[in-house]
C-alpha positions as semicolon CSV with decimal commas, in nm:
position;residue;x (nm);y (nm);z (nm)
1;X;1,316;1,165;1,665
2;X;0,948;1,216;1,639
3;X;1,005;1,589;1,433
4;X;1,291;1,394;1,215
5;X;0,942;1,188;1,087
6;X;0,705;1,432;1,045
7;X;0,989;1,643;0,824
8;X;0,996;1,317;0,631
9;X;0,622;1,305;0,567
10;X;0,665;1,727;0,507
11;X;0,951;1,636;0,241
12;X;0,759;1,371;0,048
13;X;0,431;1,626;-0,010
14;X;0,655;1,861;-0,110
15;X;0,863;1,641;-0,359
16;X;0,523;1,475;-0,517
17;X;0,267;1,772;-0,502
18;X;0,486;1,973;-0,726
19;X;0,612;1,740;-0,931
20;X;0,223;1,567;-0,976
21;X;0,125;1,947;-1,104
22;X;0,386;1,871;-1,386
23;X;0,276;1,607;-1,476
24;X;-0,060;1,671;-1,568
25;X;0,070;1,935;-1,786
26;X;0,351;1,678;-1,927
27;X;0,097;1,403;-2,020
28;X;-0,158;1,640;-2,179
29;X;0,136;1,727;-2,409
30;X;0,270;1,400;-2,471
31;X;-0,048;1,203;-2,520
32;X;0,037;0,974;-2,184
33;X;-0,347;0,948;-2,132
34;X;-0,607;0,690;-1,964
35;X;-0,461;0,372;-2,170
36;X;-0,725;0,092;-2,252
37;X;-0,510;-0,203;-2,018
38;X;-0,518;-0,579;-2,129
39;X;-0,802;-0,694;-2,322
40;X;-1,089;-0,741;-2,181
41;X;-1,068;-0,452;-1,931
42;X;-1,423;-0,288;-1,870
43;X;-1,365;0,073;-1,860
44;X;-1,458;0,415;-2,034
45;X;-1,100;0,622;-2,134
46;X;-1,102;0,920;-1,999
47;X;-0,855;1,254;-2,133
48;X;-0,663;1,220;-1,790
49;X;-0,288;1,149;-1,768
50;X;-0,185;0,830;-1,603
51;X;0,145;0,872;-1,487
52;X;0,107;1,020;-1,138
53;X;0,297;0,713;-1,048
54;X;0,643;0,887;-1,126
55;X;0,529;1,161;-0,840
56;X;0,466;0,893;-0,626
57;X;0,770;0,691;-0,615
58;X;0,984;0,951;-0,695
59;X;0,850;1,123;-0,388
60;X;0,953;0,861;-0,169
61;X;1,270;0,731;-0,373
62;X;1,455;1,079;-0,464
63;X;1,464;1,148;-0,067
64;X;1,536;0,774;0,082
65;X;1,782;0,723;-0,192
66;X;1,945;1,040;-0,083
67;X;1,920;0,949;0,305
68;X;2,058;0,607;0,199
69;X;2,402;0,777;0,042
70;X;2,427;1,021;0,298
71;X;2,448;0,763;0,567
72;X;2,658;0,551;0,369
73;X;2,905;0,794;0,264
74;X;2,916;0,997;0,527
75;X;2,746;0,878;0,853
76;X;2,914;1,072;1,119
77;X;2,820;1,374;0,889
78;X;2,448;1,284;0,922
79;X;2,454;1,204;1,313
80;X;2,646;1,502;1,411
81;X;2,345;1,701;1,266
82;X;2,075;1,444;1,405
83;X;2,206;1,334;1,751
84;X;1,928;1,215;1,907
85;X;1,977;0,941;1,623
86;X;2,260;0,839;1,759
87;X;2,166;0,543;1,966
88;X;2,010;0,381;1,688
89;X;2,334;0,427;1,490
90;X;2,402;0,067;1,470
91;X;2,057;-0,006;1,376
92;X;2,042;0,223;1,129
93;X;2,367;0,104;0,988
94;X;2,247;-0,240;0,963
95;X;1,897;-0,171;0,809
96;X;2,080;0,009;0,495
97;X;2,131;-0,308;0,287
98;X;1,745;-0,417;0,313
99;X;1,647;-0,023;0,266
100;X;1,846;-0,035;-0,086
101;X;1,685;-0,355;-0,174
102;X;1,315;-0,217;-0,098
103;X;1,400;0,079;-0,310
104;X;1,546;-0,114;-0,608
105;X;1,221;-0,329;-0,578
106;X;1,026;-0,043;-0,574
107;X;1,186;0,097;-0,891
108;X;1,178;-0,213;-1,053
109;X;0,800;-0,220;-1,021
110;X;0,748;0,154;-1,092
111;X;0,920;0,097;-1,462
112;X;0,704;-0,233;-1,525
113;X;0,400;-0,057;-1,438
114;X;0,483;0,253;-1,685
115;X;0,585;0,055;-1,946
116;X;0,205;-0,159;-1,910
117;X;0,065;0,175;-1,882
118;X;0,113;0,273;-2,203
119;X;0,140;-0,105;-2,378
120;X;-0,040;-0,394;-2,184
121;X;0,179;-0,665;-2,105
122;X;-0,060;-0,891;-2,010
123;X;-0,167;-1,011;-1,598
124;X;0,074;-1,293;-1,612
125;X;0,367;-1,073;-1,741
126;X;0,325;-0,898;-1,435
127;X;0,269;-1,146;-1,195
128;X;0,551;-1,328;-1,277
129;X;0,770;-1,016;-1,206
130;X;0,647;-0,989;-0,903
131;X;0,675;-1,283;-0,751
132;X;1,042;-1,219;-0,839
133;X;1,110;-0,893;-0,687
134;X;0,907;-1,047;-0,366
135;X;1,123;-1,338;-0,389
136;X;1,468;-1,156;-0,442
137;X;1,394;-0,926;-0,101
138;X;1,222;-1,181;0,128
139;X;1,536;-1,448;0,077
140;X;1,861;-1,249;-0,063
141;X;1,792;-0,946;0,220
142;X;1,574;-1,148;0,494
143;X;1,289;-0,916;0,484
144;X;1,056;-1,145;0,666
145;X;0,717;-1,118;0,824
146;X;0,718;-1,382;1,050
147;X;1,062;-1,446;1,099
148;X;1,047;-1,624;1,469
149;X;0,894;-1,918;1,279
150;X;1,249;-2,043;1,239
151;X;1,281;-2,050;1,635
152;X;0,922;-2,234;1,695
153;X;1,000;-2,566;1,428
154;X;1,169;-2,722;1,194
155;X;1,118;-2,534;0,896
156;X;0,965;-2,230;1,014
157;X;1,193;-2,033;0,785
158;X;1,052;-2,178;0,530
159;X;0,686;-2,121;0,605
160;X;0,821;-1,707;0,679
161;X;0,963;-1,691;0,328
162;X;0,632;-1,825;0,176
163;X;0,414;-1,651;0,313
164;X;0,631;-1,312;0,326
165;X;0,668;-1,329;-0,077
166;X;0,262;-1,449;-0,094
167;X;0,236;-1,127;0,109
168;X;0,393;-0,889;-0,075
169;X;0,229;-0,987;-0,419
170;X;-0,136;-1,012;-0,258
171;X;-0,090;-0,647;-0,081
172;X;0,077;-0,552;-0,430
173;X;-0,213;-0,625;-0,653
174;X;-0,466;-0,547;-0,396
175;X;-0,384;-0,192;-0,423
176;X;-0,367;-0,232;-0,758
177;X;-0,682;-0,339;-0,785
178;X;-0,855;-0,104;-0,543
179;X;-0,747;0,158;-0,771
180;X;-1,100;0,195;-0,946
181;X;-1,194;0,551;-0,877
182;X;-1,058;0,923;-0,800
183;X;-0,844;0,899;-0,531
184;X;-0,987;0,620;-0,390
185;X;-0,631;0,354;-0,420
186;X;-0,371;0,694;-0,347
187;X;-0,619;0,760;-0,014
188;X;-0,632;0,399;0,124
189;X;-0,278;0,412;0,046
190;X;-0,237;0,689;0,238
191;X;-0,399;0,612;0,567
192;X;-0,261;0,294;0,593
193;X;0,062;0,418;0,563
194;X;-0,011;0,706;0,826
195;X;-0,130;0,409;1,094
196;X;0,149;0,216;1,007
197;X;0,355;0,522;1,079
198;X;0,232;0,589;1,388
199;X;0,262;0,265;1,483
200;X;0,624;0,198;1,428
201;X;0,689;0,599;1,609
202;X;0,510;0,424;1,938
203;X;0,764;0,111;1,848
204;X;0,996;0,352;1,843
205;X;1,151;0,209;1,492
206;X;1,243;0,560;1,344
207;X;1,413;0,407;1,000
208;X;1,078;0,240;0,904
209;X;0,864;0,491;1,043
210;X;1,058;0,768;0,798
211;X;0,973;0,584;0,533
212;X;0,594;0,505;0,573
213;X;0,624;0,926;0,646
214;X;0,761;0,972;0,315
215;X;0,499;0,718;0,138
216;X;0,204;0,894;0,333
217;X;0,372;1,227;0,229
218;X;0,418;1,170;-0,111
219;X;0,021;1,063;-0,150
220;X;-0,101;1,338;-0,028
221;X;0,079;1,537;-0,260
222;X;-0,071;1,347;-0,543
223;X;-0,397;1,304;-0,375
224;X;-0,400;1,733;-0,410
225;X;-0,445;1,632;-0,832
226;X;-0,622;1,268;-0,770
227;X;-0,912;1,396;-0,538
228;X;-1,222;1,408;-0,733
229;X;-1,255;1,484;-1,014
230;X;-0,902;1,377;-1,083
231;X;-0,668;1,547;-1,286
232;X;-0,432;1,255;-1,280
233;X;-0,414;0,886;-1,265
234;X;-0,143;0,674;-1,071
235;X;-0,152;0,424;-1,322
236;X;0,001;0,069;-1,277
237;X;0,332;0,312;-1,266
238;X;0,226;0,386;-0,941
239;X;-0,033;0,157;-0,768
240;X;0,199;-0,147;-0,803
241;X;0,507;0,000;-0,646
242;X;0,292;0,167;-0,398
243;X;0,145;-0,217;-0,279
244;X;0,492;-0,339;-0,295
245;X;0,616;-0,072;-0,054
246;X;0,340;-0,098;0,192
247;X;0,386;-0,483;0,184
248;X;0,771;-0,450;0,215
249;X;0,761;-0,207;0,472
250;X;0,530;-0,368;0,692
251;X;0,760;-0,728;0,693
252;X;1,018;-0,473;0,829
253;X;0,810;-0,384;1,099
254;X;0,819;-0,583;1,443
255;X;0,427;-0,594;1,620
256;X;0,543;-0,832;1,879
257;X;0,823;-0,930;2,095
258;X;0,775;-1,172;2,362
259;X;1,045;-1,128;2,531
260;X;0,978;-0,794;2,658
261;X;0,688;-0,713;2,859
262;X;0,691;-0,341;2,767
263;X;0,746;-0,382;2,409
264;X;0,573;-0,091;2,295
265;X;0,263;-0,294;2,035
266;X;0,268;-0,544;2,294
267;X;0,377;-0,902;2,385
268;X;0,065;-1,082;2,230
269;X;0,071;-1,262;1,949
270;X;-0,221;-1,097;1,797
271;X;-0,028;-0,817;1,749
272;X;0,092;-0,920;1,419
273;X;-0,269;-0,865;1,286
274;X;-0,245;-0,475;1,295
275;X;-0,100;-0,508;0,921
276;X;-0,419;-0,692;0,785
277;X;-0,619;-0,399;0,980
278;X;-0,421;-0,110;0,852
279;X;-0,508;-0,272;0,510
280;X;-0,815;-0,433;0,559
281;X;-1,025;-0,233;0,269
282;X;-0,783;-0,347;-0,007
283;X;-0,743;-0,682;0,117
284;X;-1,141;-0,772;0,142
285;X;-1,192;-0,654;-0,206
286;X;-0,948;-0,804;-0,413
287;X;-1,070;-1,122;-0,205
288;X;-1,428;-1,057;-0,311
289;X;-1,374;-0,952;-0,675
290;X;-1,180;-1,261;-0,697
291;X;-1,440;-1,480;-0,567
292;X;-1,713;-1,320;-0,766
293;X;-1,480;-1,286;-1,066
294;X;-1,386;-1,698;-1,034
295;X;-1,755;-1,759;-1,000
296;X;-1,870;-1,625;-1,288
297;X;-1,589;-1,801;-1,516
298;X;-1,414;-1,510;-1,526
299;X;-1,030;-1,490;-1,479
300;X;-0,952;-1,215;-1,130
301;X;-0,715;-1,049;-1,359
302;X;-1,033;-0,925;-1,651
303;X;-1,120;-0,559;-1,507
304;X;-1,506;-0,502;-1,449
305;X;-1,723;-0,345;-1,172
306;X;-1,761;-0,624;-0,915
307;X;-1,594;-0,397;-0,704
308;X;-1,719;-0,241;-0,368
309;X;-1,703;0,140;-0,451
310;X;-1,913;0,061;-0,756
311;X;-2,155;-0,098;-0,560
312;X;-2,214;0,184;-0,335
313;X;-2,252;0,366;-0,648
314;X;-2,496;0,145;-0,757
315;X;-2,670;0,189;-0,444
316;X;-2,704;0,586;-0,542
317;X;-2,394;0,736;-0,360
318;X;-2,183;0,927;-0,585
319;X;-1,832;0,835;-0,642
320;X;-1,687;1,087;-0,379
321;X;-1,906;0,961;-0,141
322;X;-1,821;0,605;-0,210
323;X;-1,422;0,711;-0,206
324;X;-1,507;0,920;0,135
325;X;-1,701;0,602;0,288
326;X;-1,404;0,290;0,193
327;X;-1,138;0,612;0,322
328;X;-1,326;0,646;0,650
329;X;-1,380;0,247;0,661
330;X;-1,026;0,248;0,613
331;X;-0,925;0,466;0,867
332;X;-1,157;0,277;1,149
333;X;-0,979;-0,067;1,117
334;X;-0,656;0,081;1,058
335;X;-0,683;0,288;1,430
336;X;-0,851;0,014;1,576
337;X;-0,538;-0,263;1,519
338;X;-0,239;0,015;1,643
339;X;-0,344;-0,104;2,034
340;X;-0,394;-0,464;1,956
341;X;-0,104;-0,660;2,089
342;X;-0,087;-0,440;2,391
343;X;-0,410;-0,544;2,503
344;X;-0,572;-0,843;2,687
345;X;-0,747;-1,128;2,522
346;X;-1,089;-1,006;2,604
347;X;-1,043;-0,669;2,446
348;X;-0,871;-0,789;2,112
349;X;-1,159;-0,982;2,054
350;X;-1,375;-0,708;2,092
351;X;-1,133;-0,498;1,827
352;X;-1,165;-0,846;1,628
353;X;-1,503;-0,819;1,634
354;X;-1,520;-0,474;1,506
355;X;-1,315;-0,519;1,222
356;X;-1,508;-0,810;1,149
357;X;-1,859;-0,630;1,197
358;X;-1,699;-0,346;0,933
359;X;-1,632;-0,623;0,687
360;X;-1,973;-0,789;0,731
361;X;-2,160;-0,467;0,643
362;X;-1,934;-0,431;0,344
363;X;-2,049;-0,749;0,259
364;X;-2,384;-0,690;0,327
365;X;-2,401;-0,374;0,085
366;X;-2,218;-0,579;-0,174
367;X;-2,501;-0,831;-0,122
368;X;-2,801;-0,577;-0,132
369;X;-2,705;-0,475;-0,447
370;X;-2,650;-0,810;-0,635
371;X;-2,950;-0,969;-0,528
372;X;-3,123;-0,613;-0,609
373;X;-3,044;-0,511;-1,000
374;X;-2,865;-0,704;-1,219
375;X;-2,460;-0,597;-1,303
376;X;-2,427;-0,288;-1,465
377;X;-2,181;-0,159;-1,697
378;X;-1,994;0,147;-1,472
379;X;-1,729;0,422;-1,601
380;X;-1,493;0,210;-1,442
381;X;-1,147;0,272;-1,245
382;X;-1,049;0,633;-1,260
383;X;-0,693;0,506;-1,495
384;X;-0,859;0,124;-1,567
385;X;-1,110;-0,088;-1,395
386;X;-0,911;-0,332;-1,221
């Protein structure tokens, strides 16, 4: 099954890198350029195209959409020609419902974020959609992240919805947010959803694993256009469905099973951290830019350059070598959680610890520079400071 995935992440490149190439032809001629965003948004505009969202999504949707009817339709078509799929034919079968709901999700998002790309709607606007999509495929298709819960106490099912939707909207706007520079949300983007990948291969959970192969395959294709100095912005077109998928995708993964001693990610329950590793980046620094953003009166949702790749620059890196540092940060906590729930208590503490140690220097850096030289006003996110 293993080639079956990397052809996935093969197909998504070459859906999105063409298609990204377009576009930046497409929006040059149309005008769909670096858009101001809500008021209040600290940024300088910037003659770059922000819809390399549509290569994005559409680089994972035209494919899993396709897969999705092709197994529906015709299944015995679609094994006959993969049979080493065959044992995971009733998985696979069962999975389709809650594959078609991720993708409509996705979609969903994908047209919000266009349509604020080139009028702002406003944070709340936005927000409010979310929580609805989240809502709609944690409860109506049981995509769960912590769905023993309901076998440990009263209520537990409860507490998994909760915090499943609260999941998918944080992980949602956190990329979202993190998309402040050249490449910098489409790369983070992309190595989580390479870890996560390999992850769910070792787990041996080929339907999910497919997909995170056509998400990581489909950002690299953009990334060719994004990299510094971009060519093309994702846009809110892409960085919110992109959050949304990683978030959804992940809730379909299973990190632990304690019922089997040779579950492949292990038995512990620490396991069920390797998520907020694969994504730790994006999660500390829509954390801290909220904090900072709250502290100063500010609302979390007002773009500006509290963020931690501006502080770097600030410290005299230049903004490649900020993106290369937060991609390589990125990629250490992300490798460091795939072992985690295979591995006694005394070790995960020391990967704990690491992670932890990453996140204090981050801090650290953050710190240096605030107590060093007052705020500055930055270029901003590469397609609007978030």
């Amino acid at each position: 099954m293993i080639p079956y995935v990397l052809a996935c992440l093969a197909i998504g490149f070459a859906v999105s890198c063409p298609l990204t190439g377009l576009l930046v032809r497409l929006g040059h001629r149309v005008g769909a350029l670096d858009s101001a965003g809500s008021k209040g948004h600290v940024k300088v505009l910037r003659k770059v195209p922000n819809i390399g969202g549509v290569a994005i999504v559409w680089g994972f949707l035209a494919p899993l959409v396709a897969a999705l009817l092709a197994l529906s339709l015709m299944p015995d078509t679609i094994l006959g020609l993969a049979p080493s799929a065959k044992p995971f034919a009733e998985r696979l079968h069962s999975s389709l419902p809650t594959f078609w709901a991720i993708a409509g999700g996705a979609f969903v998002l994908h047209i919000l974020g266009l349509v604020d790309d080139r009028r702002a709607l406003g944070p709340f606007v936005k927000l409010g959609a979310q929580f609805g999509v989240a809502a709609v495929v944690t409860i109506v298709f049981d995509v769960q992240l912590l769905s023993a819960l309901s076998k440990w106490f009263p209520g537990g099912e409860v507490v998994s919805v909760v915090i499943t939707v609260l999941w998918i909207v944080l992980i949602t706007n956190a990329m979202n947010f993190i998309d402040n520079m050249d490449g910098l949300s489409g790369g983070l983007g992309m190595i989580a959803a390479l870890v996560l990948m390999t992850a769910t291969i070792v787990n041996e959970q080929w339907f999910v694993s497919a997909a995170f192969a056509l998400l990581a395959g489909s950002l690299l294709g953009f990334l060719v256009f994004n990299r510094p100095p971009a060519k093309i912005f994702m846009g809110d077109g892409g960085s919110l469905p992109l959050g949304f998928l990683l978030a959804t995708l992940v809730a379909r993964t299973t990190f632990v099973d304690t019922s089997d001693p040779d579950f492949a990610l292990g038995t512990a329950w620490y396991g069920v951290f390797l998520p907020v590793a694969a994504l730790a980046i994006p999660l500390y620094d829509i954390i801290a830019v909220s904090a900072v953003r709250l502290a100063k009166g500010k609302s979390p949702f007002v773009g500006g350059d509290e963020h931690f790749s501006h502080r770097l620059v600030h410290l005299g890196l230049s903004r490649p070598q900020a993106v290369g540092i937060l991609w390589m940060l990125g990629a250490m906590t992300g490798i460091s959680g795939i072992v985690l729930g295979r591995l006694p208590p005394w070790q995960a503490i020391l990967v704990g610890m690491q992670l932890v140690l990453a996140l204090v220097i981050v801090a650290t850096l953050e710190r240096a520079v605030h107590t060093a030289r007052k705020p500055e006003r930055t270029e901003g996110r590469s397609d609007g400071t978030r």
